[in-house]
Steps between C-alpha positions, in 0.01 A plus 500: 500500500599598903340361811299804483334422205456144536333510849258759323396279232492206683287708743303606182423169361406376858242775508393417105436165577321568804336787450590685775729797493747507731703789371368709725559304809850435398544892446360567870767229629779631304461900585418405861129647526403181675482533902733271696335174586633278791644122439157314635325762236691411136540096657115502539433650174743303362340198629134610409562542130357252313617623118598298234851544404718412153846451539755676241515184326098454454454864373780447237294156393137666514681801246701251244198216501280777457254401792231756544330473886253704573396602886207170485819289421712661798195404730502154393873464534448671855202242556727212367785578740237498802367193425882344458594642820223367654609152418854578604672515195793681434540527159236499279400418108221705416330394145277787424336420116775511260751609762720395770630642805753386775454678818717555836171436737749618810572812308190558314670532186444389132870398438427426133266451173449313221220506213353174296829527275736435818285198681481211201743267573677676859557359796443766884711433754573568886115562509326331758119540411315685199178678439264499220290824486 
């Protein structure tokens, strides 16, 4: 598989589990049809966006653990990461039912999963707070 391909179905699984398509946006960036924007503009937006984001890693776990989220379980993870940042943690364990998260609160990222299979008998590290939703 090239670059190509693996930047479209990593963008593709991004949009799955989000459920948001962002195919379209990407094709606007990539033929140009997008109007110049200044520095201030992108850092601002940049800066503004609040979305959840899974790391390489995490989407690769969610697929082979076979963890389904749905867009009530984004919100909570979104929710969860909020409430950690609030407290001023940087990286986060986030026990969701039967599942477990660790988060990058700087980054706002889900770095990786695990189901109820993975968490008997495991030990997190290089977390410094957790959240129970």
């Amino acid at each position: 598989m090239n670059p190509i391909n693996m930047n479209n179905d990593y963008i593709l699984r991004k949009a799955k589990i989000s459920g948001t398509s962002q195919s379209s946006q990407n094709a606007q960036s990539v033929t140009g049809a997008q109007p110049q924007k200044s520095f201030q503009e992108i850092l601002g937006k940049i800066q503004s966006n609040q979305e959840l984001k899974f790391s390489k890693h995490a989407l690769q776990r969610l697929e082979s653990r076979d963890i389904k989220l749905e867009a009530g379980d984004i919100q909570k993870l979104n929710n969860a990461v909020d409430k950690a940042e609030s407290k001023g943690v940087k990286e986060a364990l986030i026990i969701m039912g039967d599942k477990a998260f660790i988060a990058s609160v700087k980054n706002r990222t889900i770095i990786t999963a695990a189901a109820e299979d993975q968490l008997k008998d495991n030990v997190f590290t290089n977390i410094d707070g957790a959240v129970i939703i």
